[in-house]
VODOZA-538685 format. One record per atom (N, C-alpha, C): residue in three letters; x, y, z. Coordinates in pm, whole numbers, padded with zeros to 5 digits, always signed. Layout:
ALAXYZ...
This chain:
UNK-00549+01439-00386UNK-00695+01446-00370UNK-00761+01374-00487UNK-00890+01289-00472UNK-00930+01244-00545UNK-01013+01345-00667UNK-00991+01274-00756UNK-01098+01355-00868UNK-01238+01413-00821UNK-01269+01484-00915UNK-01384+01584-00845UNK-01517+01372-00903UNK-01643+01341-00804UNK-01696+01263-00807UNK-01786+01300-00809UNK-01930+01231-00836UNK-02067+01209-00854UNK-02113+01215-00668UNK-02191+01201-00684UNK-02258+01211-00506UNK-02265+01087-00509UNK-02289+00977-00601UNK-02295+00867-00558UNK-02149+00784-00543UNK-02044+00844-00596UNK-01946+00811-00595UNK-01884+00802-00505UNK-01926+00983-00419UNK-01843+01011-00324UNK-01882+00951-00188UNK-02049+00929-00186UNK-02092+00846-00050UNK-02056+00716-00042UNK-02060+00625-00182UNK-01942+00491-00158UNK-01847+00501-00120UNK-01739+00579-00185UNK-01611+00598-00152UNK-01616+00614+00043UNK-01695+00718+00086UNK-01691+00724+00214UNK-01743+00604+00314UNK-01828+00530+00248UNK-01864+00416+00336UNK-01744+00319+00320UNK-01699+00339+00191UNK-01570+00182+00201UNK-01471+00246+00280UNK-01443+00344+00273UNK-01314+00447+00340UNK-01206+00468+00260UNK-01214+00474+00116UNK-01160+00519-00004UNK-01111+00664+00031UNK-01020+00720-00043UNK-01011+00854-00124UNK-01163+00930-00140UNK-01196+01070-00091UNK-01334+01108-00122UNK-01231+01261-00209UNK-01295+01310-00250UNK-01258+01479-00339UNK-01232+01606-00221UNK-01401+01552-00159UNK-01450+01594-00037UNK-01512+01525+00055UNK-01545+01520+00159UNK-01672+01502+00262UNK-01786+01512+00203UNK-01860+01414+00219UNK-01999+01448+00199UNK-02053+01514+00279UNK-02209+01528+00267UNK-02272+01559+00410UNK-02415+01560+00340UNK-02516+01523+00467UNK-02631+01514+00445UNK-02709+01598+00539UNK-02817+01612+00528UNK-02894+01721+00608UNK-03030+01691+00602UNK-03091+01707+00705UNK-03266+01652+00725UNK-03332+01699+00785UNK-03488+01721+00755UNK-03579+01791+00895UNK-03719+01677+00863UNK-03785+01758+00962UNK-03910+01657+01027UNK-04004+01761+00916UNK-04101+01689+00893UNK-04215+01800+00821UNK-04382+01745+00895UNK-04395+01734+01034UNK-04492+01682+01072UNK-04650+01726+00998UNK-04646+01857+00971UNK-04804+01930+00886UNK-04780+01873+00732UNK-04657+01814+00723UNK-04680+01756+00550UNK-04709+01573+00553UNK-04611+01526+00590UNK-04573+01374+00600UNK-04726+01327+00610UNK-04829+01320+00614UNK-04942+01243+00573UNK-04965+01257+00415UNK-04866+01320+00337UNK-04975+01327+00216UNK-04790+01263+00134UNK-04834+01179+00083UNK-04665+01109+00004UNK-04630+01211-00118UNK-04707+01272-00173UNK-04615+01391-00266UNK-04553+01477-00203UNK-04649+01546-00121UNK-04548+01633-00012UNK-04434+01590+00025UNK-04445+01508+00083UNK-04346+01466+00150UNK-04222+01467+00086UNK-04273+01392-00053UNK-04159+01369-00166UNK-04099+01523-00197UNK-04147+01573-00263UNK-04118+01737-00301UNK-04046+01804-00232UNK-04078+01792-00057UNK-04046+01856-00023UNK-03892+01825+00051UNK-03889+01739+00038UNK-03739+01628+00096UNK-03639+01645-00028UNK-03726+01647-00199UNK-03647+01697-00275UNK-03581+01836-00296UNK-03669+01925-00261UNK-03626+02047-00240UNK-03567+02091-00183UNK-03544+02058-00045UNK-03452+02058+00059UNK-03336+02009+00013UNK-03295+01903-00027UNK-03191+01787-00091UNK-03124+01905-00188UNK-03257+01942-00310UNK-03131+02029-00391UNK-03146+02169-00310UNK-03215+02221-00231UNK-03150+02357-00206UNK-02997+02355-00152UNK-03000+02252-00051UNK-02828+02261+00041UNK-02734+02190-00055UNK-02801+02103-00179UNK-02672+01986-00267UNK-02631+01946-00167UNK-02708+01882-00064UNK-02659+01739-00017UNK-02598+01602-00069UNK-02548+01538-00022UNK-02470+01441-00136UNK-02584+01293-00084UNK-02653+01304+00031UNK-02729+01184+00094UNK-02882+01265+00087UNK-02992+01208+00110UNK-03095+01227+00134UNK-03126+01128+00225UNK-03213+01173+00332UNK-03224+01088+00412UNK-03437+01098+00432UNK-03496+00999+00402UNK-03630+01063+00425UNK-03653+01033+00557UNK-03776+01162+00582UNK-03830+01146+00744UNK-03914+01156+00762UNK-04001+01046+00758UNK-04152+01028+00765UNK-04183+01057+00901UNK-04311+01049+00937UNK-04395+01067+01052UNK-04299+00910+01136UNK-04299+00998+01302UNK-04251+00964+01370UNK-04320+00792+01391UNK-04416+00782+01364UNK-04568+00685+01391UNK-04596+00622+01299UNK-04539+00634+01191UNK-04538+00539+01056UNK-04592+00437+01093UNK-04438+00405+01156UNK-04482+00249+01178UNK-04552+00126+01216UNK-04644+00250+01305UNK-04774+00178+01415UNK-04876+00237+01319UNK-04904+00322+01282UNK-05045+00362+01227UNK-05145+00242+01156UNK-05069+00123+01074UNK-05179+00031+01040UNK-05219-00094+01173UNK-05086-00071+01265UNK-05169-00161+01379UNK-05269-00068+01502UNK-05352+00024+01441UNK-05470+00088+01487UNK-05356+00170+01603UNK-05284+00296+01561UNK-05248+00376+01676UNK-05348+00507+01660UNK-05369+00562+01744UNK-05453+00695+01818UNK-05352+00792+01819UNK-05333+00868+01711UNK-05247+00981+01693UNK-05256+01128+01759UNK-05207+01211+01825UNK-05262+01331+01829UNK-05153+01397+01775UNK-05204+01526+01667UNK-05096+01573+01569UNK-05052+01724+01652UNK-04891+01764+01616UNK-04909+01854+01701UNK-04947+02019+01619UNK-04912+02110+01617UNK-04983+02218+01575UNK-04856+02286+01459UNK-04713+02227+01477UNK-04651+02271+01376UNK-04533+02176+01341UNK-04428+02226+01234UNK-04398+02099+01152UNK-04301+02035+01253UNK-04232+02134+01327UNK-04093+02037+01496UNK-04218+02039+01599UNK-04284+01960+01618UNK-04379+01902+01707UNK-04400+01795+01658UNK-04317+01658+01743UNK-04420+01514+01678UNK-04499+01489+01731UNK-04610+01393+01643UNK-04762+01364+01696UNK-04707+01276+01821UNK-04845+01203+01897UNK-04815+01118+01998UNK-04891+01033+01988UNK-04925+00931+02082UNK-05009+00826+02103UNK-05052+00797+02228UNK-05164+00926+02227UNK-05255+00928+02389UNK-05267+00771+02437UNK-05323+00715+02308UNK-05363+00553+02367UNK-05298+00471+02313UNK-05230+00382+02408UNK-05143+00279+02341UNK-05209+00183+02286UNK-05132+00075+02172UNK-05199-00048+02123UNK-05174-00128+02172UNK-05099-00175+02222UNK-05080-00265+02370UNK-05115-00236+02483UNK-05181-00283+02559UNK-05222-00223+02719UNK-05205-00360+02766UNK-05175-00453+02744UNK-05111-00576+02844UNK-05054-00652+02795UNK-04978-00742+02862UNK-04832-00781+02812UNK-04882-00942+02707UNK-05050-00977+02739UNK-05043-01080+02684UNK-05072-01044+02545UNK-05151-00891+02492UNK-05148-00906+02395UNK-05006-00863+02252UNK-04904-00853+02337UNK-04804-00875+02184UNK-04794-00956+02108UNK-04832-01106+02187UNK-04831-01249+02063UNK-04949-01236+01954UNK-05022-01178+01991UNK-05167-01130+01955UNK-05171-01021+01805UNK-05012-00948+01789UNK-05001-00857+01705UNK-05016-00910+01537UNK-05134-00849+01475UNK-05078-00933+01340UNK-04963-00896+01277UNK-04928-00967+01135UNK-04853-00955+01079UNK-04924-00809+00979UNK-04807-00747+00919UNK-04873-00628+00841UNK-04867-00645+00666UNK-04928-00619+00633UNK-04914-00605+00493UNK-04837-00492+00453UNK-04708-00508+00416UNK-04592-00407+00378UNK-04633-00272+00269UNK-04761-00311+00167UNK-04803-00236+00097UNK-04952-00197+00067UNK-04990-00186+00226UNK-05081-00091+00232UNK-05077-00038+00347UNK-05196+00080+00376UNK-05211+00130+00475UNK-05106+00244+00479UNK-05107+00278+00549UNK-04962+00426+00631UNK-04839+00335+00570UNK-04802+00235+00569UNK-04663+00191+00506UNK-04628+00150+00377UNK-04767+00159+00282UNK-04777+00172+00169UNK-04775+00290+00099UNK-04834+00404+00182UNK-04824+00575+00172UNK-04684+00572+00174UNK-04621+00545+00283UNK-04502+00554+00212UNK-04360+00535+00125UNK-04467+00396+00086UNK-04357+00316-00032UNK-04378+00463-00135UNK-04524+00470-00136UNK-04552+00612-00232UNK-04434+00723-00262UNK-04402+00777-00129UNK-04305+00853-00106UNK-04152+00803-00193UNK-04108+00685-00164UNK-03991+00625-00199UNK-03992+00671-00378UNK-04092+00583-00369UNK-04098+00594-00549UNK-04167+00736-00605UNK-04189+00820-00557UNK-04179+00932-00596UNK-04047+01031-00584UNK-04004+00981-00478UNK-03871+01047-00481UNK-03728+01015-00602UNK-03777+00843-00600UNK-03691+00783-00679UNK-03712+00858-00843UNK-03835+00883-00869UNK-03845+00913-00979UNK-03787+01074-00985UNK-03778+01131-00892UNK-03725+01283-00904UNK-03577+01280-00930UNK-03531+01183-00859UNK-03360+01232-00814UNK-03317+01140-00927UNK-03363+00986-00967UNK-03297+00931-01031UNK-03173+00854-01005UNK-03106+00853-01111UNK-02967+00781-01035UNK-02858+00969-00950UNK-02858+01068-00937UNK-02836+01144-00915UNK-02766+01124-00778UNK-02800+01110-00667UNK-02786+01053-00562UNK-02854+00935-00448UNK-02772+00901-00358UNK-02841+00826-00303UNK-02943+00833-00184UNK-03063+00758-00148UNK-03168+00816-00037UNK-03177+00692+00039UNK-03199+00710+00167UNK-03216+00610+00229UNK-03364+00641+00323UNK-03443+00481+00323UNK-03573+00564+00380UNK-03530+00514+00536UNK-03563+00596+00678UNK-03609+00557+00773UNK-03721+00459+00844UNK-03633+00380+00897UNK-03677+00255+00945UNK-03647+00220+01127UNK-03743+00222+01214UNK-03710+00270+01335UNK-03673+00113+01398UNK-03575+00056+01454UNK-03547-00041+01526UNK-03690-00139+01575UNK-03674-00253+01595UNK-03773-00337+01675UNK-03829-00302+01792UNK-03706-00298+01866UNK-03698-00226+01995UNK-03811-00126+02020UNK-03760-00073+01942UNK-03798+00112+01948UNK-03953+00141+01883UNK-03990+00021+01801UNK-04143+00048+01740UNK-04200-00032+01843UNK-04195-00098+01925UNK-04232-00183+02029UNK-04279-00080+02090UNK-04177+00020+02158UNK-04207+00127+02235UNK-04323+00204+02228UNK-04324+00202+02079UNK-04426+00275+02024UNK-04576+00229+02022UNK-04579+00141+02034UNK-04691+00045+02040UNK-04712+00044+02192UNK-04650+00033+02302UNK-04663-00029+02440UNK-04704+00170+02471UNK-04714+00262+02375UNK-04774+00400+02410UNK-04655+00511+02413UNK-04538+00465+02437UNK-04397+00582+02388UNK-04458+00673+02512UNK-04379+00786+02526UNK-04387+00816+02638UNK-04512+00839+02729UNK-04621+00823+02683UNK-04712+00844+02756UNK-04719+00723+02860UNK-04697+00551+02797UNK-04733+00501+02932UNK-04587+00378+02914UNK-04465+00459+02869UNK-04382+00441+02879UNK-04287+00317+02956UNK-04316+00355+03081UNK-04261+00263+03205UNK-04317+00129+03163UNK-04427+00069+03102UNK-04494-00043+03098UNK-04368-00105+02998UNK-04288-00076+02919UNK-04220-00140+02829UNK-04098-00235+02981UNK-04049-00136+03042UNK-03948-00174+03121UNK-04034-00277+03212UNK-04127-00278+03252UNK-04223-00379+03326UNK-04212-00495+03246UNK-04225-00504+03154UNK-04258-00598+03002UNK-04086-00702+03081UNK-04030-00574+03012UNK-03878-00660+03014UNK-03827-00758+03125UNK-03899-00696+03269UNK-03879-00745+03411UNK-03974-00851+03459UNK-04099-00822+03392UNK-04162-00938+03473UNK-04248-01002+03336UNK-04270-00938+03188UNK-04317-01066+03111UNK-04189-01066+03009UNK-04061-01101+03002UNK-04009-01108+02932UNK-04043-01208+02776UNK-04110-01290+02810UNK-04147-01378+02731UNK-04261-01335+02607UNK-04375-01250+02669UNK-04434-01217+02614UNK-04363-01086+02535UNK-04308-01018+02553UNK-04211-00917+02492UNK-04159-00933+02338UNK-04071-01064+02420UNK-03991-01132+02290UNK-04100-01195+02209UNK-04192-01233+02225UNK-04285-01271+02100UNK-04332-01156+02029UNK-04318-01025+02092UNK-04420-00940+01994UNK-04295-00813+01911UNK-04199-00881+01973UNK-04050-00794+01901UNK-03988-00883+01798UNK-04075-01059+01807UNK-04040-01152+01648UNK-04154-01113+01575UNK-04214-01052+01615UNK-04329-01010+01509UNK-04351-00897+01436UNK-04291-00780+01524UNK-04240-00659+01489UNK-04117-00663+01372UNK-04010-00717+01447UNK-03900-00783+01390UNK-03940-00801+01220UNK-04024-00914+01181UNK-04062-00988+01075UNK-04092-00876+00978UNK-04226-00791+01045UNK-04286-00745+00964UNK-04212-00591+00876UNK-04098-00536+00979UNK-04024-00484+00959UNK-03921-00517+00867UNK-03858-00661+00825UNK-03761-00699+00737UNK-03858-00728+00613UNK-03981-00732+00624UNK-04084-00720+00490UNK-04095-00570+00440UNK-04068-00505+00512UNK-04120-00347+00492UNK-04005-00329+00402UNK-03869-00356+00473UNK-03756-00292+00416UNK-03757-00335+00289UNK-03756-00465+00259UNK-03769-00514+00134UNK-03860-00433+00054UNK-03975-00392+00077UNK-04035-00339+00007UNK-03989-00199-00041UNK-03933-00146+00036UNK-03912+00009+00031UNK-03737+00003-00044UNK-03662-00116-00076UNK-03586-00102-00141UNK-03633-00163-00282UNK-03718-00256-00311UNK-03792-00258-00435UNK-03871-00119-00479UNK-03902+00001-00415UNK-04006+00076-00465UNK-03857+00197-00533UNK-03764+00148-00470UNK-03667+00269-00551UNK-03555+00262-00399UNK-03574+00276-00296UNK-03444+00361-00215UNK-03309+00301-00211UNK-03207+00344-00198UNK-03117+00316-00223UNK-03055+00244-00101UNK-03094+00273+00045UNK-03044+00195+00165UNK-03170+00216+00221UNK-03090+00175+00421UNK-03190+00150+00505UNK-03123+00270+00569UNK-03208+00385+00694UNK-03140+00474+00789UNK-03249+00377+00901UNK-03138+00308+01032UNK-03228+00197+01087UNK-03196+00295+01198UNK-03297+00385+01326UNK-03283+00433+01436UNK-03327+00371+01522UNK-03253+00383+01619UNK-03292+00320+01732UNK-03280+00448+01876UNK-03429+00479+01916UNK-03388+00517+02028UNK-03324+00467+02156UNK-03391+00340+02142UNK-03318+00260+02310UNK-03155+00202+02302UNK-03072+00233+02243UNK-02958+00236+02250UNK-02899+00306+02337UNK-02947+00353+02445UNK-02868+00451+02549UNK-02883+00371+02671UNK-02753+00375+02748UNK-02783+00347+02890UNK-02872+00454+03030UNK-02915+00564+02928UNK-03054+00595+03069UNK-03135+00492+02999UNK-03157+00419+02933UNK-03313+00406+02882UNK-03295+00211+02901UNK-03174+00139+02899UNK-03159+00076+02911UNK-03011+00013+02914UNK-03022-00132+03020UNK-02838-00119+03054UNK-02815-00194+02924UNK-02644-00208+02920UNK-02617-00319+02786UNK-02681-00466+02805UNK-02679-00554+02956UNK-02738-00675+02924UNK-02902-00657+02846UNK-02969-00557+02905UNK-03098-00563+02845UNK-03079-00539+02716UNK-02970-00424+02664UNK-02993-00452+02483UNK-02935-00589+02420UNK-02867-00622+02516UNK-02848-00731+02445UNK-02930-00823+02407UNK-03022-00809+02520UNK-03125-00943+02538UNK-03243-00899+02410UNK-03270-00741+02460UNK-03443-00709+02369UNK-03430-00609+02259UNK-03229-00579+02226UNK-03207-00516+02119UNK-03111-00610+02031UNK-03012-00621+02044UNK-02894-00670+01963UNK-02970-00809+01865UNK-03022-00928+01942UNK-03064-01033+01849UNK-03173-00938+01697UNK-03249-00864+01762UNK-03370-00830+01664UNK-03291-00748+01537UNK-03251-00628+01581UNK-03147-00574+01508UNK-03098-00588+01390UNK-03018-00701+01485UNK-02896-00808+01386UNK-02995-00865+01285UNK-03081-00929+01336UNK-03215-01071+01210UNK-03229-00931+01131UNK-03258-00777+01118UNK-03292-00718+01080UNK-03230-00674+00927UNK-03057-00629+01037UNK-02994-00605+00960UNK-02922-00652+00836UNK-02911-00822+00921UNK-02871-00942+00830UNK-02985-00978+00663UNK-03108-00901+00724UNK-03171-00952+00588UNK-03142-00790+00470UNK-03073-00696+00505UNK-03050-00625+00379UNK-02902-00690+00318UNK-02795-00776+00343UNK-02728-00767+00312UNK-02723-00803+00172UNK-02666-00752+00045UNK-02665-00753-00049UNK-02799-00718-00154UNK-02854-00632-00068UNK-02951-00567-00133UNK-02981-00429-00098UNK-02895-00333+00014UNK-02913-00216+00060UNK-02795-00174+00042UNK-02771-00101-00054UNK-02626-00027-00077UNK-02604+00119+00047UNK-02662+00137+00111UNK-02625+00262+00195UNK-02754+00187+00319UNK-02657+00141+00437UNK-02737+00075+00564UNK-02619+00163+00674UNK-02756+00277+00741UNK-02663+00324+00818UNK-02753+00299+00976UNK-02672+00264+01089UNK-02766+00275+01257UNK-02715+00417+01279UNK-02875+00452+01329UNK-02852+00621+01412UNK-02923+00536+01532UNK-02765+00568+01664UNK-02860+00612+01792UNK-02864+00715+01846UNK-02954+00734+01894UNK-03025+00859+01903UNK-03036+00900+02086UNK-03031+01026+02125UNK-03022+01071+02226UNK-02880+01054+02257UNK-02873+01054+02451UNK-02750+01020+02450UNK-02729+00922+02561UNK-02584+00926+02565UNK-02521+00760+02699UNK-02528+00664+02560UNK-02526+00667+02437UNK-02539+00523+02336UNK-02454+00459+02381UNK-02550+00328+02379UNK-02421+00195+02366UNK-02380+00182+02281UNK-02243+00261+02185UNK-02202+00227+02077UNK-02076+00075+02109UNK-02065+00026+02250UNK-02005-00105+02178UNK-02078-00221+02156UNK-02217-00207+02199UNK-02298-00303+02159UNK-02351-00304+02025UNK-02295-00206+01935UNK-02360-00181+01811UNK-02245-00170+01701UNK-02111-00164+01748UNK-01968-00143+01697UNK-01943-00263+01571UNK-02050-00366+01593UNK-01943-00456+01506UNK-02130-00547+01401UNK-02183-00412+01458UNK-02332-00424+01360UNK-02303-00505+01179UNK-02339-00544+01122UNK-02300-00533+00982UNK-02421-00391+00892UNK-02345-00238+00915UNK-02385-00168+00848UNK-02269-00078+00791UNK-02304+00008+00701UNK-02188+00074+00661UNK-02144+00203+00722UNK-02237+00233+00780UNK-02174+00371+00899UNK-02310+00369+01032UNK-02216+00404+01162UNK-02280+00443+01270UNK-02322+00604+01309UNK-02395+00636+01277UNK-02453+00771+01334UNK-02476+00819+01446UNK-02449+00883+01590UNK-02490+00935+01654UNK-02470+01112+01646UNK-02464+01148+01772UNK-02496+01261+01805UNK-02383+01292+01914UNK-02197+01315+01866UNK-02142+01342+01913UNK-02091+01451+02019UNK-02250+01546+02035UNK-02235+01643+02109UNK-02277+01599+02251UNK-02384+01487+02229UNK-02493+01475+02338UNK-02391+01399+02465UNK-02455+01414+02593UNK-02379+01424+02694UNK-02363+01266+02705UNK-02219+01216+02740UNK-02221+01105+02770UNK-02218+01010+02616UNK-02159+01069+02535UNK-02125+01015+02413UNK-01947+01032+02330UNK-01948+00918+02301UNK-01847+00900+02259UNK-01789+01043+02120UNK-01652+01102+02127UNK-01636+01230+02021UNK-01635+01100+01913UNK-01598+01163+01825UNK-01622+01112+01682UNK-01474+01056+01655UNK-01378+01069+01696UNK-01228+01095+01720UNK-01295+00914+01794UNK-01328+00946+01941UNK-01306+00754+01992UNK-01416+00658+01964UNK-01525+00752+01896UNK-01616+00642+01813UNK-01542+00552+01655UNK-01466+00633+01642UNK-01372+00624+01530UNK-01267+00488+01578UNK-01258+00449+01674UNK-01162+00358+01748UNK-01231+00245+01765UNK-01360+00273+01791UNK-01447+00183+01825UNK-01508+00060+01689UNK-01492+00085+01580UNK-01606+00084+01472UNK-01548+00073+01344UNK-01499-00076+01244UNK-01446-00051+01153UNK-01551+00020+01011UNK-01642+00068+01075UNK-01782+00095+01009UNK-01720+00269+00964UNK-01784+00293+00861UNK-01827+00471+00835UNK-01843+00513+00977UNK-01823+00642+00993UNK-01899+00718+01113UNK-01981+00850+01065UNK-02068+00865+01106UNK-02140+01040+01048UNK-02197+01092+01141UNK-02196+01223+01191UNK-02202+01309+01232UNK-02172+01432+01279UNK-02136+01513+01374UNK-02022+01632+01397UNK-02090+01762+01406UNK-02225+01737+01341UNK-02314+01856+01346UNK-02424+01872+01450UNK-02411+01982+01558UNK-02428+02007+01675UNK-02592+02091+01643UNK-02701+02009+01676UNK-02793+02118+01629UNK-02864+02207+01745UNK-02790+02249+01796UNK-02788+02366+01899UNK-02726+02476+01802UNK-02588+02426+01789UNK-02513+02516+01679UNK-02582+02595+01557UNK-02631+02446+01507UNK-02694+02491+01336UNK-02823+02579+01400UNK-02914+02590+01554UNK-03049+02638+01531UNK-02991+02807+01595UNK-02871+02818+01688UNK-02838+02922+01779UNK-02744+02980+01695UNK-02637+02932+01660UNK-02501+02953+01609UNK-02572+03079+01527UNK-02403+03128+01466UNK-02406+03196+01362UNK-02310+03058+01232UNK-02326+03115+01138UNK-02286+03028+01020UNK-02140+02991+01011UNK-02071+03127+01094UNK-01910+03091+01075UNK-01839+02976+01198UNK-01997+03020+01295UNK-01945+02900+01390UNK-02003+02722+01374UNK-02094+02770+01267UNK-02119+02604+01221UNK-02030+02587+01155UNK-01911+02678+01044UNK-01844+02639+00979UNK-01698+02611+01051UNK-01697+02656+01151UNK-01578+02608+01268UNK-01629+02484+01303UNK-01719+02466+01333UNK-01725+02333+01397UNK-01732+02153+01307UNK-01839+02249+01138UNK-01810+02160+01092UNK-01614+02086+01050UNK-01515+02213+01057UNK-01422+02153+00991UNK-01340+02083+01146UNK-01419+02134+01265UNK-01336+02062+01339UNK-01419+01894+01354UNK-01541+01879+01310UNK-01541+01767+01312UNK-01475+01672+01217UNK-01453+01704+01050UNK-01336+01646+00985UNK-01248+01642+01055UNK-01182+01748+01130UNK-01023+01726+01180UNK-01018+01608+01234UNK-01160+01553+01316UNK-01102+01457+01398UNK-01171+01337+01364UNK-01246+01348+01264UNK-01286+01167+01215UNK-01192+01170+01102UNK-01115+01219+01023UNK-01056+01261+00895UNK-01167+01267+00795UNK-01119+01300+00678UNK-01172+01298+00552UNK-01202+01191+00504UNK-01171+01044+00537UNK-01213+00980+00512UNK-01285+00852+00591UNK-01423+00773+00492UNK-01475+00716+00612UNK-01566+00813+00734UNK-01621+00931+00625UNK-01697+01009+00727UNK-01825+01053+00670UNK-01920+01066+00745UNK-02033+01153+00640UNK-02095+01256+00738UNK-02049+01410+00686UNK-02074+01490+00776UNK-02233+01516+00807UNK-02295+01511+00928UNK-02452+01530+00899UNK-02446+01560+01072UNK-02598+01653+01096UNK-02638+01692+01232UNK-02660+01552+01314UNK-02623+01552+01417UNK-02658+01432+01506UNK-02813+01400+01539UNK-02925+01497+01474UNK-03073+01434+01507UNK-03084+01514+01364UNK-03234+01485+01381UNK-03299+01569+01324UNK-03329+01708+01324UNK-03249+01789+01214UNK-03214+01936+01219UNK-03354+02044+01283UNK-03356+02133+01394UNK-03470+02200+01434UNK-03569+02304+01308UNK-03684+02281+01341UNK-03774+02369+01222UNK-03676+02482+01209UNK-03679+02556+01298UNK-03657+02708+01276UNK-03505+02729+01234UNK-03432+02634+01225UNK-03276+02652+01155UNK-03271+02730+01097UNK-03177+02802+01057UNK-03202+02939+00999UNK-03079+02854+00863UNK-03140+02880+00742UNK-03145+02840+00607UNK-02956+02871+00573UNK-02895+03011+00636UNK-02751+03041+00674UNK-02718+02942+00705UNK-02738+02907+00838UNK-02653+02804+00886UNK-02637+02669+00812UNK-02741+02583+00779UNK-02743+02492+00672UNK-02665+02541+00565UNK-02693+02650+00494UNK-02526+02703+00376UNK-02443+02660+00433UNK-02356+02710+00573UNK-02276+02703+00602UNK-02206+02541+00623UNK-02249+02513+00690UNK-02245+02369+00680UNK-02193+02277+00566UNK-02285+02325+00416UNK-02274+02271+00334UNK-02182+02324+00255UNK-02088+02437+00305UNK-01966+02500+00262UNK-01904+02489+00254UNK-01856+02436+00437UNK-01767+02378+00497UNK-01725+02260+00445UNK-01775+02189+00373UNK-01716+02072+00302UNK-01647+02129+00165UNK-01645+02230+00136UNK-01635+02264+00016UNK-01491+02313-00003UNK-01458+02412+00154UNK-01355+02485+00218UNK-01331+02452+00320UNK-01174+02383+00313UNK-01116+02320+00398UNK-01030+02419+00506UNK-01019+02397+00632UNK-01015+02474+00726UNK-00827+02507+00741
């Protein structure tokens, strides 16, 4: 076994697929009644971080970040696991995506949360590593064309203006590889890049190929050698993890419980990348603690100890009961 390590030691070691002491593991929630104000946010992502001694921090800004300076119409919901929405979309026809400006990376809602970065940076220090959330091209597109409210218009986009699409996902695209830059100058240590439309309900593989994989990639290609922790979470389930298998990031994240997803065991086959996940948050919100701690060691059993970073497959539910998170963070501690 390797020497007892630093958190920053031990999350390299796990992305190269080195010797770790232990498993890491990281842990995260949504704070929708805080995330408008960047100290909050900060504080409270730190507090969380050291209550469980997570070895990752992962921040989780407002779901809407990303649209708020191109004029989105928010409605907030009434507690912190409720995300806001966007009654009215900023796109309502396909000609205006060419139309989208470019954003200024440091102001507005995406300057609030460079705020965040560098407040956090200044808490934790070199201590461990944080990565800020950064939602796919794809997927902020969505967000803009109204996200589920007028939803279907994106898949219209793809079928009958494809053209106009792809101009407003190089623009998205752009302004997004400016952001990142910025948010790894303000302090963070990587990128956490999600993508919801990585699933085949939401779309087949030729379409990601066509209106996900190029954007992505231009995305991903511009952290290289400047984002020490670049991890893809897809999110929900059916992921296309072989359209994303040979990404240049250092671990793939999903949600090995969700139906129609690869175990962690043949995502592991798939992916000379890190893998992280194993944590079932049905488990962590229903469970009792000894059965998160069964499950966390059966997810080591089957990605091994190394080349893994144990963490819930979404974003952990408000009401988690504070036990179960112990437990979790135990389970790495005590091997099964």
């Amino acid at each position: 076994m390797a020497r007892q390590m630093t958190k920053w030691q031990r999350v390299q070691a796990a992305l190269r697929g080195d010797d770790v002491d232990r498993v890491p593991i990281a842990l995260w929630k949504h704070y929708h009644l805080l995330d408008r104000s960047a100290r909050q946010l900060a504080d409270i992502s730190v507090a969380f971080h050291r209550q469980f001694d997570t070895d990752l921090i992962k921040l989780t800004p407002s779901n809407l970040y990303p649209i708020l300076d191109w004029g989105a119409t928010v409605r907030f919901g009434a507690d912190e696991d409720t995300m806001p929405i966007t009654p009215v979309p900023i796109i309502s026809a396909p000609e205006q995506w060419a139309k989208l400006p470019r954003l200024d990376p440091r102001k507005g809602a995406l300057g609030r949360e460079l705020e965040t970065i560098r407040l956090v940076a200044d808490m934790v220090g070199d201590s461990a590593p944080f990565v800020m959330t950064i939602f796919n091209p794809i997927a902020t597109a969505y967000k803009l064309r109204g996200d589920s409210v007028t939803g279907p218009e994106m898949w219209r986009d793809m079928r009958e203006n494809p053209r106009e699409l792809h101009a407003g996902l190089a623009i998205v695209r752009d302004t997004l590889i400016e952001y990142a830059a910025a948010c790894l100058e303000a302090g963070a240590s990587g990128i956490y890049f999600s993508s919801r439309w990585a699933c085949s309900d939401v779309m087949t593989p030729a379409q990601y190929r066509e209106f996900g994989v190029p954007y992505d990639v231009d995305f991903l290609e511009s952290l290289r050698g400047k984002s020490k922790v670049t991890i893809i979470h897809l999110c929900r389930h059916s992921v296309l993890m072989d359209e994303v298998a040979d990404y240049p990031v250092d671990a793939i994240h999903w949600d090995d419980k969700a139906q129609n997803c690869p175990s962690l065991a043949e995502g592991r086959k798939k992916t000379k990348a890190a893998i992280a996940g194993g944590l079932s948050l049905d488990t962590l919100l229903k469970g009792t603690p000894d059965q998160v701690m069964a499950e966390a060691h059966e997810a080591i059993a089957q990605a091994g100890r190394n080349h893994f970073i144990l963490a819930p497959g979404c974003v952990i539910h408000g009401p988690t009961p504070d036990a179960n998170l112990a437990a979790a963070r135990r389970a790495v501690e005590v091997e099964s």
